[in-house]
VMD Tcl script that builds the backbone (N, CA, C; Angstrom):
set m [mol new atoms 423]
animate dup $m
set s [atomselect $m all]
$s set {name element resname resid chain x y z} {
  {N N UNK 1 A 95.380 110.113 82.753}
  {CA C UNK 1 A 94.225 110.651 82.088}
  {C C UNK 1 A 93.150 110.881 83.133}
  {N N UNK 2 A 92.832 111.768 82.886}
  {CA C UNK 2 A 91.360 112.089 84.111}
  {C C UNK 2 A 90.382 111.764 83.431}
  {N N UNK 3 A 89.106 111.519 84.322}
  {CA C UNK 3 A 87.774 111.511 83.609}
  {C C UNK 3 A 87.302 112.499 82.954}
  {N N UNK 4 A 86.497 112.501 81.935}
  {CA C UNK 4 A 86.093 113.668 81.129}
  {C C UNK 4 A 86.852 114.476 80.444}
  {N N UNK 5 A 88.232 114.136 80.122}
  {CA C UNK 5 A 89.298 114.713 78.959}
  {C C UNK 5 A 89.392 113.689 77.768}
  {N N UNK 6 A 89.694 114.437 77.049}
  {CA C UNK 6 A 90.193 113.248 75.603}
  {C C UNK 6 A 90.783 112.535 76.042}
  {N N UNK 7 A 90.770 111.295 75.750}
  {CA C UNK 7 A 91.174 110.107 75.875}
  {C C UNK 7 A 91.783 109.497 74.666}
  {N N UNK 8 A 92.330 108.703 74.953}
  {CA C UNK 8 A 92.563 107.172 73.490}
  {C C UNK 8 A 91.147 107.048 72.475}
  {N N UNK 9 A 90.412 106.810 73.400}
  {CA C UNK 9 A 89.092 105.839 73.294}
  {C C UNK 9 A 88.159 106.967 72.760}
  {N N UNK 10 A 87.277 107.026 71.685}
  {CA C UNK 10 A 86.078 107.859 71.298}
  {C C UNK 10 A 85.012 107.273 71.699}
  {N N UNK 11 A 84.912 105.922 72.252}
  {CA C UNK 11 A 83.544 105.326 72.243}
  {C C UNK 11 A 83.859 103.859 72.603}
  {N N UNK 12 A 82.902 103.121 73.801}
  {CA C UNK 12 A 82.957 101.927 74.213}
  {C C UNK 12 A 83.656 100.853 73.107}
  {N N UNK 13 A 83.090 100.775 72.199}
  {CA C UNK 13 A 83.604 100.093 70.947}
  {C C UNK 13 A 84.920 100.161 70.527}
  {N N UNK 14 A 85.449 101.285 70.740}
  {CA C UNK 14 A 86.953 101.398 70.656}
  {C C UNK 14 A 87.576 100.711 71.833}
  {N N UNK 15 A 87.175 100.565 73.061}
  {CA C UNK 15 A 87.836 100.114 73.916}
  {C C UNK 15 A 87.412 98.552 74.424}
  {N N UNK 16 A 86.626 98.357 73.852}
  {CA C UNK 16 A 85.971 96.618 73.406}
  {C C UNK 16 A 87.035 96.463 72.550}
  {N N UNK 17 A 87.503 96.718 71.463}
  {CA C UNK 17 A 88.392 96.494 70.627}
  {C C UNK 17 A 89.720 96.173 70.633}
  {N N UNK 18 A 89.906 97.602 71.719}
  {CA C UNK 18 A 91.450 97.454 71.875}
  {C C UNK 18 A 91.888 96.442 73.205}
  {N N UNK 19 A 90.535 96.108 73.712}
  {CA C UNK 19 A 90.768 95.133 75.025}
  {C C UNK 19 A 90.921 93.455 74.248}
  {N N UNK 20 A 90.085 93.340 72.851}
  {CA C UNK 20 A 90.465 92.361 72.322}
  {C C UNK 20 A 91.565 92.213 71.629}
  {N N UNK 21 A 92.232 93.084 71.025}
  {CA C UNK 21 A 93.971 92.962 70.436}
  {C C UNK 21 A 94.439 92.920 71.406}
  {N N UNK 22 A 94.573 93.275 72.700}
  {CA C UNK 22 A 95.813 92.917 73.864}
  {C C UNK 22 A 95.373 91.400 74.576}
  {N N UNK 23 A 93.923 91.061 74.257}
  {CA C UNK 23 A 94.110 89.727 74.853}
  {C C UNK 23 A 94.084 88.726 74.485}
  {N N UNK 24 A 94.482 89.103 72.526}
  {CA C UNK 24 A 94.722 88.230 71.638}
  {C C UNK 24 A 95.805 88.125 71.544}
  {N N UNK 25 A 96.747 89.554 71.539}
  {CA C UNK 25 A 98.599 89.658 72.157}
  {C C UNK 25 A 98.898 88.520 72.827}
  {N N UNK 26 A 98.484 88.778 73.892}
  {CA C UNK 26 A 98.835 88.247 75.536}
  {C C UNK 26 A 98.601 86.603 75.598}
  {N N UNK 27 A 97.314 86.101 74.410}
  {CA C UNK 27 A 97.436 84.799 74.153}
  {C C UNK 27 A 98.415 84.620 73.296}
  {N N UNK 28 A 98.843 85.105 72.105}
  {CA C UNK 28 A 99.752 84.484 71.366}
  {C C UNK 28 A 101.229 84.444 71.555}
  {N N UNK 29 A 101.274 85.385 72.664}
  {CA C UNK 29 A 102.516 85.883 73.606}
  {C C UNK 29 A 103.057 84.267 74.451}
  {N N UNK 30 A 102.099 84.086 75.512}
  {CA C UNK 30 A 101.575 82.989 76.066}
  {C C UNK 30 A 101.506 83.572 77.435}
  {N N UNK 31 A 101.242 84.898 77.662}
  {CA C UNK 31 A 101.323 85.154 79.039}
  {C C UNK 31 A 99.944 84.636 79.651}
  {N N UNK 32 A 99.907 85.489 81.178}
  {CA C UNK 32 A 98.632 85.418 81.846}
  {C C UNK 32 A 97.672 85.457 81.426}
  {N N UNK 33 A 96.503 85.988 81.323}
  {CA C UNK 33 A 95.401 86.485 80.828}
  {C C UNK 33 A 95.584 87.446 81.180}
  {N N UNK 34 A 95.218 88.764 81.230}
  {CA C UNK 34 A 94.572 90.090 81.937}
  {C C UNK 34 A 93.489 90.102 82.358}
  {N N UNK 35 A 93.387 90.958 83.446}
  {CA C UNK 35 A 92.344 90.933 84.382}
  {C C UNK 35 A 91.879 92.155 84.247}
  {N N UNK 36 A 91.210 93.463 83.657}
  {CA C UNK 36 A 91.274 94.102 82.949}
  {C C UNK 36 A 90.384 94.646 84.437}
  {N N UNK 37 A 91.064 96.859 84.915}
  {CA C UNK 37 A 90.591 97.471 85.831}
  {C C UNK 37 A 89.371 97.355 85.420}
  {N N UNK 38 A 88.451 97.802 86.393}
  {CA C UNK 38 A 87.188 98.551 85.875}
  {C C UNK 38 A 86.992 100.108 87.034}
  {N N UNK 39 A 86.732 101.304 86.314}
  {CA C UNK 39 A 86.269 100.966 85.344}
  {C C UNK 39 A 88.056 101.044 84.147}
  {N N UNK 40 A 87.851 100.761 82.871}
  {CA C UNK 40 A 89.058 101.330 81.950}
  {C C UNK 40 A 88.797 101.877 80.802}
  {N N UNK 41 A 89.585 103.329 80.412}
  {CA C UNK 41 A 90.694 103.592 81.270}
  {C C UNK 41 A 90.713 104.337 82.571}
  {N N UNK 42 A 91.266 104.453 83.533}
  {CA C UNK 42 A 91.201 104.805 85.169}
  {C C UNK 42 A 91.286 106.084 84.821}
  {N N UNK 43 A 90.953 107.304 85.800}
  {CA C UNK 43 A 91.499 108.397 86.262}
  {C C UNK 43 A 92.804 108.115 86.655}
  {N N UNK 44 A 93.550 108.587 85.611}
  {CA C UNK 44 A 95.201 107.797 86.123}
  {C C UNK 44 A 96.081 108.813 86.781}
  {N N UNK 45 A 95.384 109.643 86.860}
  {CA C UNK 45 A 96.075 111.237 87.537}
  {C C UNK 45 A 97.206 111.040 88.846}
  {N N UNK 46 A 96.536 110.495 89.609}
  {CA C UNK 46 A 97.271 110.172 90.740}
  {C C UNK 46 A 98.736 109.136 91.080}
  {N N UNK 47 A 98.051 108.196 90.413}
  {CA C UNK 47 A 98.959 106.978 89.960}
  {C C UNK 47 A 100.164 107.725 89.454}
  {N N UNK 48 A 100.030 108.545 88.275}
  {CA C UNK 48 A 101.382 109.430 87.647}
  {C C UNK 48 A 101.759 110.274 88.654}
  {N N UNK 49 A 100.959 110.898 89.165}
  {CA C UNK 49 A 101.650 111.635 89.916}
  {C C UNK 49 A 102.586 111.060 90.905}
  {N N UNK 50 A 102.146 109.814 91.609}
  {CA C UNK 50 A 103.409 108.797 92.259}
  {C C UNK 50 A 104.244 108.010 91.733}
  {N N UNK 51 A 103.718 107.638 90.523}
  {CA C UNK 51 A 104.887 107.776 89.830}
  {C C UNK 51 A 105.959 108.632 89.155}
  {N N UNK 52 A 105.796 109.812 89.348}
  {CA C UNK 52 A 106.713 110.539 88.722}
  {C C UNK 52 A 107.659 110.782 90.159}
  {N N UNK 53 A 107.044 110.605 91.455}
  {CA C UNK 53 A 107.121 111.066 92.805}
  {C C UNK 53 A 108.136 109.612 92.522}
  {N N UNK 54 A 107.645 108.596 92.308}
  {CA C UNK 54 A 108.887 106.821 92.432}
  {C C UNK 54 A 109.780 107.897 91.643}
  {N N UNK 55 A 110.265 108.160 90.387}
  {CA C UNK 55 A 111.022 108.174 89.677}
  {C C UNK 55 A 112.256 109.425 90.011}
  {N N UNK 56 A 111.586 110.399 91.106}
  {CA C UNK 56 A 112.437 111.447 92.000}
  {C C UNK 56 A 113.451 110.598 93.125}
  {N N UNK 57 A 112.809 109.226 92.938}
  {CA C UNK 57 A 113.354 108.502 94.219}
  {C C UNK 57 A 114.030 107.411 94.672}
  {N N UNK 58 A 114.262 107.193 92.634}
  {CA C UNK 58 A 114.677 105.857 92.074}
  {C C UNK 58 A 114.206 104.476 92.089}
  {N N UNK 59 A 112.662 104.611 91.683}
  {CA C UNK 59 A 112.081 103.790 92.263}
  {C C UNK 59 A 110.913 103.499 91.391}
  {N N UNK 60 A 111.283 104.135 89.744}
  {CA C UNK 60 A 110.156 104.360 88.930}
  {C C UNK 60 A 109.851 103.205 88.237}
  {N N UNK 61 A 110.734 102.289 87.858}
  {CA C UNK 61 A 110.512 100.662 87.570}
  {C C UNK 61 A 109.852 99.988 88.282}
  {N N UNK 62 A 110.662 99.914 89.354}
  {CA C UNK 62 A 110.239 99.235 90.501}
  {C C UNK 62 A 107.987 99.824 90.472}
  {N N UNK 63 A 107.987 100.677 91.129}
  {CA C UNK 63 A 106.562 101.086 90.851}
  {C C UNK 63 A 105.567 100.984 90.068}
  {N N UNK 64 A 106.078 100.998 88.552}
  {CA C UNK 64 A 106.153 100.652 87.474}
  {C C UNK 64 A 105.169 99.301 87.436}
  {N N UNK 65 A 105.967 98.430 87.638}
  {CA C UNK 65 A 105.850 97.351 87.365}
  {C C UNK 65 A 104.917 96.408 88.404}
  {N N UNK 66 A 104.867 97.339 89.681}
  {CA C UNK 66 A 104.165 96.823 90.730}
  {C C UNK 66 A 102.680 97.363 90.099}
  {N N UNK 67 A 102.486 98.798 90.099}
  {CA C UNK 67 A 101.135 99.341 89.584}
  {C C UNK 67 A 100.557 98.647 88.495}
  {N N UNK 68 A 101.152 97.948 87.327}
  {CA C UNK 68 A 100.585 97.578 86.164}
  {C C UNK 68 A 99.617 96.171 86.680}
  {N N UNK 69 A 100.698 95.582 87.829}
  {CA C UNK 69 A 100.482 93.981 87.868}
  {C C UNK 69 A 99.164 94.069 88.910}
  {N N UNK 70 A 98.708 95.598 89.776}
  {CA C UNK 70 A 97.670 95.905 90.556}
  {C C UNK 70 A 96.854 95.592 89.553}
  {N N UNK 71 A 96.492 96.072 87.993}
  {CA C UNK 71 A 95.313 97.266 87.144}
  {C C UNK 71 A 95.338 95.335 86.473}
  {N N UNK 72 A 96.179 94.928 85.929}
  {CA C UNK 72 A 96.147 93.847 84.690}
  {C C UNK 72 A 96.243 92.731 85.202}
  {N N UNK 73 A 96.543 92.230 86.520}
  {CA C UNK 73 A 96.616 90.983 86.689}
  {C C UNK 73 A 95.815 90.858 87.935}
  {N N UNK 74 A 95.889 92.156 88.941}
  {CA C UNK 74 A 94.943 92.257 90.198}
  {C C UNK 74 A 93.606 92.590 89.819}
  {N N UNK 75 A 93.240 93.249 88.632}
  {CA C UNK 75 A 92.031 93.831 88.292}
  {C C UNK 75 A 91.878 95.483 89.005}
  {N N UNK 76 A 92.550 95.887 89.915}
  {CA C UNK 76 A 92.304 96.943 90.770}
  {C C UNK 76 A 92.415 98.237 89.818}
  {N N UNK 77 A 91.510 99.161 90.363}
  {CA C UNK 77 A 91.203 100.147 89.450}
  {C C UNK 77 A 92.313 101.322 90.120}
  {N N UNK 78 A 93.091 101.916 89.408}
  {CA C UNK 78 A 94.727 102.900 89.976}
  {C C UNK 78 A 94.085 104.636 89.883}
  {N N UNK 79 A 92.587 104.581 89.701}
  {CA C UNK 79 A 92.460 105.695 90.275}
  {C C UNK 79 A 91.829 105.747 91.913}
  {N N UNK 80 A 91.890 104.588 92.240}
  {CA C UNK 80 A 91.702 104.463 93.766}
  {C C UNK 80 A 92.916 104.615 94.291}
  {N N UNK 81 A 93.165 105.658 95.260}
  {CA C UNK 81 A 94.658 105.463 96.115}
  {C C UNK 81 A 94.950 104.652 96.795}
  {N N UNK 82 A 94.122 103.641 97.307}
  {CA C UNK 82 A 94.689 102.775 98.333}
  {C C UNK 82 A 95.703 101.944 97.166}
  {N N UNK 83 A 94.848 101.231 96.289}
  {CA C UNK 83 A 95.423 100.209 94.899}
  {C C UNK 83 A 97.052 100.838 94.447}
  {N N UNK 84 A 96.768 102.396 94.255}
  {CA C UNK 84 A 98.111 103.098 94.242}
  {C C UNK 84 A 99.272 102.875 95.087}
  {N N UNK 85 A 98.642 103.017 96.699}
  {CA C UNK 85 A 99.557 102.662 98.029}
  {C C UNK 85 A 99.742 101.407 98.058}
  {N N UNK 86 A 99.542 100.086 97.801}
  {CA C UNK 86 A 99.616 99.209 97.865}
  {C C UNK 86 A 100.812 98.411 96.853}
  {N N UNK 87 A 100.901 99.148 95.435}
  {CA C UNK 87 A 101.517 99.251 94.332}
  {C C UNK 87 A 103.231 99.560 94.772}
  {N N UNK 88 A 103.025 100.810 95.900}
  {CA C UNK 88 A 103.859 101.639 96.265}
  {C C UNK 88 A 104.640 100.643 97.313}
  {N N UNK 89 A 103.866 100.065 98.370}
  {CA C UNK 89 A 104.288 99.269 99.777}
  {C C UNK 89 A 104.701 98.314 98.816}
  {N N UNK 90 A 104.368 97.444 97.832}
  {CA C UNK 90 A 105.177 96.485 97.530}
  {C C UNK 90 A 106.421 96.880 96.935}
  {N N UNK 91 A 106.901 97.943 96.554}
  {CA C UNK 91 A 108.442 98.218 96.002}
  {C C UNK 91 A 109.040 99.044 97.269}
  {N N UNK 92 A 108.677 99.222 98.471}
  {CA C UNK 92 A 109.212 99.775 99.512}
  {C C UNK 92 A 108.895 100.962 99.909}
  {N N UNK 93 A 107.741 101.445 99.253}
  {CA C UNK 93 A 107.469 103.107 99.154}
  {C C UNK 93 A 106.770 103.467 100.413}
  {N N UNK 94 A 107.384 103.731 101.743}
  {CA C UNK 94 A 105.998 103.817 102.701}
  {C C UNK 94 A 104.547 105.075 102.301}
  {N N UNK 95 A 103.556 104.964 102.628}
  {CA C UNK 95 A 102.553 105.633 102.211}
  {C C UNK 95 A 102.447 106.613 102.607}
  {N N UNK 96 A 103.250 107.303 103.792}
  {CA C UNK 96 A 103.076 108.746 103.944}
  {C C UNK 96 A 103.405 109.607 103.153}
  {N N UNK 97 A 105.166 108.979 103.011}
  {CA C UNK 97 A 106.226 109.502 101.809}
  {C C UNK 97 A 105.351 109.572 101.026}
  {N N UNK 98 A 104.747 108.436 100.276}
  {CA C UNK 98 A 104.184 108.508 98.826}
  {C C UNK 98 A 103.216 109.412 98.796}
  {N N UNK 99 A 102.201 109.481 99.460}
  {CA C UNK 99 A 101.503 110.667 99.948}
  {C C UNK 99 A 101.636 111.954 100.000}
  {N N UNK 100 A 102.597 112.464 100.141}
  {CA C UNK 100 A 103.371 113.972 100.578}
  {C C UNK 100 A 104.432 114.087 99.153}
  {N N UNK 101 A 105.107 113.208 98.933}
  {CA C UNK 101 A 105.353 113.470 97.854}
  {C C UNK 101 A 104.791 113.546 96.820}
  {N N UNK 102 A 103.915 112.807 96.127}
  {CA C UNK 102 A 102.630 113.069 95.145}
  {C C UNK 102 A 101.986 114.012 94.996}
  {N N UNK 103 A 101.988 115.173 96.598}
  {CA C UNK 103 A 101.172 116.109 96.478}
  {C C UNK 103 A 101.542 117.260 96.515}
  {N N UNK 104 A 103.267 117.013 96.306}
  {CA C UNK 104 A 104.187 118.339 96.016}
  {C C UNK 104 A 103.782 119.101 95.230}
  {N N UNK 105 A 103.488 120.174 95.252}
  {CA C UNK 105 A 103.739 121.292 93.697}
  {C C UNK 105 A 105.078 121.003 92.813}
  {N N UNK 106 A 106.196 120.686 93.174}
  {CA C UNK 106 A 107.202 120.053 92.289}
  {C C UNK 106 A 106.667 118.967 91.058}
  {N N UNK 107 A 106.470 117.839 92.195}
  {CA C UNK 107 A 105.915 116.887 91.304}
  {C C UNK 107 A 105.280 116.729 90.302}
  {N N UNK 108 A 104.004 117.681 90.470}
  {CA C UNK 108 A 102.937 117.986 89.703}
  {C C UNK 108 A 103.397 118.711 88.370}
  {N N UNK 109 A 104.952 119.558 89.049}
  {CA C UNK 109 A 105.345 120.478 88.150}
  {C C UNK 109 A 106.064 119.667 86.898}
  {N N UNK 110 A 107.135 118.531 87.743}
  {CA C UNK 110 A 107.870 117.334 86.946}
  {C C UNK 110 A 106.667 117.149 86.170}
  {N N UNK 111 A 105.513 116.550 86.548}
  {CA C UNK 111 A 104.897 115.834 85.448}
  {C C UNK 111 A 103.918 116.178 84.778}
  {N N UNK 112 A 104.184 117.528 84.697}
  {CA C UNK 112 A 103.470 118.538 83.581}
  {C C UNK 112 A 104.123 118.577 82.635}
  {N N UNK 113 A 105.748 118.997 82.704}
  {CA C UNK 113 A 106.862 118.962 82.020}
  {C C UNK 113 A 107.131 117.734 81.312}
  {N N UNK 114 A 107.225 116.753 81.990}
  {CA C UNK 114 A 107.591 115.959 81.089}
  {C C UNK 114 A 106.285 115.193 80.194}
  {N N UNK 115 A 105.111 115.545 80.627}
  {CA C UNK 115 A 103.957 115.541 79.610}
  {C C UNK 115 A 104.224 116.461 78.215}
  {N N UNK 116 A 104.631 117.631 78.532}
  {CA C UNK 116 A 104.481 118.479 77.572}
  {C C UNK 116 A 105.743 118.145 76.443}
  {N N UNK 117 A 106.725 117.832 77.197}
  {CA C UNK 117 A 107.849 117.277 76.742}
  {C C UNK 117 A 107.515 116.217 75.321}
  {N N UNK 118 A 106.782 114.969 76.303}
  {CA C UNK 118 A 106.660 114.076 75.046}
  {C C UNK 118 A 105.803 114.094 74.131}
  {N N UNK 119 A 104.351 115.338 74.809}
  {CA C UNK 119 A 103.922 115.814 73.193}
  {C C UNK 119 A 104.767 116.310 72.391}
  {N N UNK 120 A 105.505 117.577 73.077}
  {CA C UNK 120 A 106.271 118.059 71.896}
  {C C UNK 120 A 107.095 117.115 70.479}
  {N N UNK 121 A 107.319 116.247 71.519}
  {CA C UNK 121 A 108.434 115.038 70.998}
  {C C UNK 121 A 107.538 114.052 69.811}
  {N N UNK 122 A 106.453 114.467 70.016}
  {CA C UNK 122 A 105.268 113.307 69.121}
  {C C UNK 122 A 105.137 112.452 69.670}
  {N N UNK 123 A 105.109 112.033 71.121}
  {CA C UNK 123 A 103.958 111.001 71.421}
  {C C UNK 123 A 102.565 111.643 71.614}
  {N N UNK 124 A 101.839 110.180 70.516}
  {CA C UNK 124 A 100.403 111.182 70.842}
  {C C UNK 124 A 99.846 109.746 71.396}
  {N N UNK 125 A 100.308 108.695 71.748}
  {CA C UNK 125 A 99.425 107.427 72.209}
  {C C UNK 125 A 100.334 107.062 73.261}
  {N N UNK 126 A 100.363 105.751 74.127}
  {CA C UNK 126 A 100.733 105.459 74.744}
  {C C UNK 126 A 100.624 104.177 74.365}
  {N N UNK 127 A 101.388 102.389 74.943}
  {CA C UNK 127 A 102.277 103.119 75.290}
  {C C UNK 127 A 103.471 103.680 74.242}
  {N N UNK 128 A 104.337 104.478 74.868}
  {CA C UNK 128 A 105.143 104.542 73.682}
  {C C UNK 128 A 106.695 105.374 74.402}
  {N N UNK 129 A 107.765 104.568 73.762}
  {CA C UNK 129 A 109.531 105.033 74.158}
  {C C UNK 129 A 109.635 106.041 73.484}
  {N N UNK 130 A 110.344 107.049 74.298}
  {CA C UNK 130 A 111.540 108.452 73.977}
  {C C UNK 130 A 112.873 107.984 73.883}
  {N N UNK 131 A 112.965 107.797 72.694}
  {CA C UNK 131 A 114.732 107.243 72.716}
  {C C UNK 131 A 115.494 108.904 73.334}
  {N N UNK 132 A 116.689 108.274 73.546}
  {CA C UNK 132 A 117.667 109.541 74.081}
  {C C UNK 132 A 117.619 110.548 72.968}
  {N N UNK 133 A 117.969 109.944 71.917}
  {CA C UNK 133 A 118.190 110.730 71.016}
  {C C UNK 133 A 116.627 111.722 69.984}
  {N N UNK 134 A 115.968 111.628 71.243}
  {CA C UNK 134 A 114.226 111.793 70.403}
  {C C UNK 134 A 113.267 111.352 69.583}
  {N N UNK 135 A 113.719 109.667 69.217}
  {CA C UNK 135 A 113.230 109.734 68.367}
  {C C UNK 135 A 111.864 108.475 69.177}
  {N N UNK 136 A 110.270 108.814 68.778}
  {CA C UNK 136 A 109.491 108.123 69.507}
  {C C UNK 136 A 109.473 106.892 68.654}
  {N N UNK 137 A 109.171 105.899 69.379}
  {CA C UNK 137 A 108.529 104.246 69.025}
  {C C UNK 137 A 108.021 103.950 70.047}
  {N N UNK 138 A 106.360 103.942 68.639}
  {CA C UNK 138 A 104.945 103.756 69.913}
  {C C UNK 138 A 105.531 101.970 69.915}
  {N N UNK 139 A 104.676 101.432 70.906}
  {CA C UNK 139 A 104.820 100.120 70.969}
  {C C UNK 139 A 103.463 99.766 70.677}
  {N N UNK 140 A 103.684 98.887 69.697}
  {CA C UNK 140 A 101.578 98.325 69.510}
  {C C UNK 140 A 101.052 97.294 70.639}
  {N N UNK 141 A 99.926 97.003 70.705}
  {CA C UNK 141 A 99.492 96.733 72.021}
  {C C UNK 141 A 99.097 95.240 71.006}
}
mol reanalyze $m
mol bondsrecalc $m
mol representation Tube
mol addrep $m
């Protein structure tokens, strides 16, 4: 999501809100706490774009899972690139690669496509699974 496009969120209050159902989740879950980016939600533009760049490279879990644990447990905000590169160096991604690849016209092209893809498909929130067979299940937060 970039700054200044529709978002999830209509208004601070919505996102006061939805920061308290995930860290009422996350207690009854029994995980960590969250450490919540600031600001949120990020200019996440970039971040996808290396990630779609991990997922050309088999490496989209892996990334995945490194970037989340930067934004929710590091606090780091993933529209900063370094927080991105750092996300990246811990699953093996060196930063030039990630760099040059992110800034392919391909890439950009992959992850236009498969944006448009899962609107078509009815995701309208995040997060949320594309079964094989099309059918979406948002996951509640």
């Amino acid at each position: 999501m970039r700054l200044g496009e529709p978002g999830p969120f209509r208004c601070e209050e919505e996102v006061a809100a939805y920061r308290e159902d995930v860290d009422r989740a996350a207690r009854a879950q029994g995980v960590q706490p969250l450490v919540w980016p600031e600001p949120f939600p990020p200019d996440s533009e970039w971040a996808m774009l290396v990630a779609t760049y991990a997922k050309q490279i088999g490496r989209a879990v892996a990334f995945s899972l490194a970037a989340f644990r930067q934004a929710f447990a590091g606090g780091r905000d993933l529209s900063e690139r370094d927080n991105v590169l750092i996300a990246a160096a811990a699953c093996e991604m060196h930063p030039a690669a990630v760099i040059k690849g992110a800034e392919l016209r391909g890439t950009r092209a992959r992850l236009e496509q498969a944006s448009g893809e899962a609107r078509a498909a009815g995701v309208r929130d995040v997060p949320a699974v594309l079964t094989g067979d099309g059918e979406v299940i948002e996951v509640p937060a």
